[in-house]
C-alpha positions in Angstrom: 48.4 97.9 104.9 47.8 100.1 107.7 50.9 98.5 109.7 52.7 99.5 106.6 52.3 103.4 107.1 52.9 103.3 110.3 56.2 102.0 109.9 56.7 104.1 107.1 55.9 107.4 109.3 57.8 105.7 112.1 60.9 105.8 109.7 60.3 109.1 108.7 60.3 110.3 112.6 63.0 109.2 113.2 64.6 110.7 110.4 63.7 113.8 110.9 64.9 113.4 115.0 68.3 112.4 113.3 68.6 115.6 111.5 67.5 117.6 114.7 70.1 115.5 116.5 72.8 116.6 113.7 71.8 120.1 113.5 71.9 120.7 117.4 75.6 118.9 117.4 77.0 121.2 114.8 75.1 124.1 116.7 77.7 123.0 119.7 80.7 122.7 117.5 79.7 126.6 116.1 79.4 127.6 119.4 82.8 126.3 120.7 84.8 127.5 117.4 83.6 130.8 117.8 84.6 131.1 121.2 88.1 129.9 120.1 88.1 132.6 117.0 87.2 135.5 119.8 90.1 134.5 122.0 92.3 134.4 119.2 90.9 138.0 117.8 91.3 139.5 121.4 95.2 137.5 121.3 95.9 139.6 118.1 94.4 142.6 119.1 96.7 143.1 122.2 99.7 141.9 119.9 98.4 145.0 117.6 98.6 147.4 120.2 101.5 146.3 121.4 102.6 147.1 117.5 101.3 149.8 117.5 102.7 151.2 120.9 106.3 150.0 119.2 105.8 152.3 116.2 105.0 155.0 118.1 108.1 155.0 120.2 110.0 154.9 117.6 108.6 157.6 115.9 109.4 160.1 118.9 112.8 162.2 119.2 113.7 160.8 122.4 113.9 157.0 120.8 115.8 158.1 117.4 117.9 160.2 119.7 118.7 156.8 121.9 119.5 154.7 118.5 121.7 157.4 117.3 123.5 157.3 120.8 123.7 153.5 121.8 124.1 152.1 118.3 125.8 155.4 115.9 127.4 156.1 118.7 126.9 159.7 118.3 126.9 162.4 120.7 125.9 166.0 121.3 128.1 169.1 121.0 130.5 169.9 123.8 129.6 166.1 125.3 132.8 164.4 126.6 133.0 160.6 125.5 134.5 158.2 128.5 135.6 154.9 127.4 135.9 152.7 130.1 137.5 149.2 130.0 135.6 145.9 130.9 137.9 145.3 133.9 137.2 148.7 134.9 133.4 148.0 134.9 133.8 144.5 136.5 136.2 145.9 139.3 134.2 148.6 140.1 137.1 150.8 140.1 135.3 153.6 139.3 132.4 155.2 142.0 130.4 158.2 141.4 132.0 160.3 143.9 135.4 160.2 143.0 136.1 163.3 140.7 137.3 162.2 136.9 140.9 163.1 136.2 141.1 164.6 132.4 144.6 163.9 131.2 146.0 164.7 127.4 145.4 162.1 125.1 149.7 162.0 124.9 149.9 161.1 128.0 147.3 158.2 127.8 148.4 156.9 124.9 152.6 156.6 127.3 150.7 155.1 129.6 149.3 152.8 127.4 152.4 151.7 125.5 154.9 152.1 128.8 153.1 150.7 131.2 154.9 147.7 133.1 
């Protein structure tokens, strides 16, 4: 009978090291998800001030100023608008230290339509 109990608390030991056994696994697991759920939080944290940073740009004159500019295509009062061809900008025809010559807009337009 007394064989009996022993076994019987034997069982029970080992049960109960089982459970210990379990508990410390998941403890792991725990530990190791929240380390992936921290990286992931400090991820979406720079993302939000990147966000953030965005907004704020866009909320400034100088940004709604460039919009209106490179996509309206809008400019200021007494600006002068120079519309230059692709081969123009691929030749490099054009340098910074050669002076601009204005000519009418009639005499563009001959140019244009007579040119050989």
């Amino acid at each position: 009978m007394r064989k009996n109990w022993q076994y019987v608390i034997l069982v029970i030991q080992m049960i109960i090291i089982g459970s210990l056994i379990k508990g410390i696994w998941q403890t792991v697991g725990s530990e190791k998800r929240v380390d992936e759920l921290i990286s992931k939080k400090n991820i979406l944290e720079g993302q939000k001030r990147e966000v953030e940073l965005k907004i704020k740009e866009s909320e400034s004159d100088y940004y709604l100023e460039k919009i209106a500019r490179e996509q309206l295509h809008m400019v200021k009062e007494g600006e002068t608008v120079i519309i230059l061809s692709d081969e123009t900008l691929s030749n490099n025809e054009i340098k910074p230290s050669e002076e601009v010559i204005i000519k009418p807009n009639w005499k563009k337009w001959v140019d244009v339509l007579f040119k050989e």
